[in-house]
C-alpha positions in Angstrom: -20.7 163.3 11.4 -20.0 160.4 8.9 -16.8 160.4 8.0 -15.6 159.3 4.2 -12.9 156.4 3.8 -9.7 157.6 3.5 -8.9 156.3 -0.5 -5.5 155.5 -1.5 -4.0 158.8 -3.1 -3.5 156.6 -6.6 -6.1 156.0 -8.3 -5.9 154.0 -12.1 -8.1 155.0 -14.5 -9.1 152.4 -17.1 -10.8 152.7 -20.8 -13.3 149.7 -21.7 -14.7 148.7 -24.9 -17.8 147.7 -23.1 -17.7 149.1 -20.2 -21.1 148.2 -19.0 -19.7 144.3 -19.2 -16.7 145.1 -17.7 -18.1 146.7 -14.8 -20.0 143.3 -14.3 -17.0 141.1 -14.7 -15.0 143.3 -12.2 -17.4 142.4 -9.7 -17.9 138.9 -10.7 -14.4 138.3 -11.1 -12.4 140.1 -8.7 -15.1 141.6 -6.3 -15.0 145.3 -7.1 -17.9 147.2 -6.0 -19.4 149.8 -7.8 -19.1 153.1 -6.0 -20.6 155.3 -8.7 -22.0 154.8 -12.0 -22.9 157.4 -14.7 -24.2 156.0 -17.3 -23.1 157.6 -21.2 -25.4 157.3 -24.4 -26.1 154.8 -26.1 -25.2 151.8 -23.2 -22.0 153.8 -22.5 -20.1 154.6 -19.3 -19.3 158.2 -18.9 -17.7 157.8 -15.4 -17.4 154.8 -13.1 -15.7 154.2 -9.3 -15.4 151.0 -8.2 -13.7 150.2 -5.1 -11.5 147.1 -3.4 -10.5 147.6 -0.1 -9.8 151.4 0.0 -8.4 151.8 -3.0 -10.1 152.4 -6.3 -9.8 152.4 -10.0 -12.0 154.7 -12.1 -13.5 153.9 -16.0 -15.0 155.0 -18.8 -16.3 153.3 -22.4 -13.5 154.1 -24.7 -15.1 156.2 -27.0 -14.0 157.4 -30.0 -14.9 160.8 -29.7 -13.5 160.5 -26.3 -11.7 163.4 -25.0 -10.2 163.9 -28.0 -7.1 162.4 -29.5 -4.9 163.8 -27.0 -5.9 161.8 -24.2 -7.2 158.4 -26.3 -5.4 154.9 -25.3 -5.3 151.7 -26.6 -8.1 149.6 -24.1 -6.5 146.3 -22.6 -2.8 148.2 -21.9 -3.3 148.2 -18.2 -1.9 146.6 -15.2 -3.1 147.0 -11.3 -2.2 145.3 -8.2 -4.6 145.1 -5.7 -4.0 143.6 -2.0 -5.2 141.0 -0.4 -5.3 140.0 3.3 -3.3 136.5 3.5 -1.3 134.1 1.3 -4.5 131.7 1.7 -6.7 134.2 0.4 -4.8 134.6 -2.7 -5.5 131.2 -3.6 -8.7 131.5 -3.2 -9.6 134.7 -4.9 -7.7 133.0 -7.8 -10.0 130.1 -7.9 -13.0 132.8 -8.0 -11.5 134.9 -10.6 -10.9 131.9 -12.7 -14.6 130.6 -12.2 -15.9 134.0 -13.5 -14.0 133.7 -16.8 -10.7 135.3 -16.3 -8.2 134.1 -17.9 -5.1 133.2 -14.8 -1.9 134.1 -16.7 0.2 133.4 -13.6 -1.0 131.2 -10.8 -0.6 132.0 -7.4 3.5 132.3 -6.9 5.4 132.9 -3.9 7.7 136.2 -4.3 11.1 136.3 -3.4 10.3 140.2 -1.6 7.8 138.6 0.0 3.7 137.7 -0.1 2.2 135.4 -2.9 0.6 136.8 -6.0 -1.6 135.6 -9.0 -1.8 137.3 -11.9 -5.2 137.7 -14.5 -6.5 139.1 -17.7 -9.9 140.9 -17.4 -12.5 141.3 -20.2 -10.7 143.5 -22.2 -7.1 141.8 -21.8 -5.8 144.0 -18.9 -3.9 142.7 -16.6 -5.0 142.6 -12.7 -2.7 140.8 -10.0 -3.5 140.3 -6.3 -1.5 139.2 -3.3 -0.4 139.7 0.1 2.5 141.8 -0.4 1.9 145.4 1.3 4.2 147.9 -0.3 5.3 150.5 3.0 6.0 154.1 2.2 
């Protein structure tokens, strides 16, 4: 029996603009890998998964029929951290994200809890840090 990955119990959900492109500069950028895609009309994204590590964030082409009103955001309000395995690696995801077009709005930093960080705006101006800090429950 194959056994799923177990998935972090949070999952962010994001709202694109394009969310075809920004499905492209997730991977490009930050190395997200598309888990599931279900493509909307008219070059839309109804639903997407993409993971890092074993977490996940889900998203969606903001849409202006949407889901109604109700449950419509403003695209480009998020921010996510994602972890990554060593201070080193930081630096170097950095340099990758930054290669890929995303704008670095704070370079890799030290923390004074602990870990090292860096801090970027995707396609749609959220923002999207990674570092080596490990929150513990």
């Amino acid at each position: 029996m194959n056994a799923k990955p177990l998935i972090s119990d949070i999952v962010p959900t994001l709202r694109y603009n394009d969310a075809p492109a920004a499905v492209k500069f997730l991977q490009d950028a930050f190395g997200l890998k598309p888990v599931m895609i279900v493509p909307g009309d008219n070059d839309t994204i109804a639903h997407a998964e993409l993971s890092f590590g074993n977490g996940m964030v889900m998203l969606g082409s903001n849409l202006p029929e949407g889901c109604g009103q109700e449950l419509k955001w403003p695209v480009g309000g998020a921010s996510t951290y994602c972890i990554l395995g060593s201070d080193e690696e930081v630096t170097e995801h950095c340099a990758r994200a930054e290669a890929a077009g995303a704008t670095v709005v704070m370079r890799p930093t030290d923390q004074e809890y602990g870990g090292r960080d860096y801090t970027a705006r995707d396609s749609e101006g959220n923002l999207w840090s990674f570092g080596s800090y490990r929150p513990q429950v």
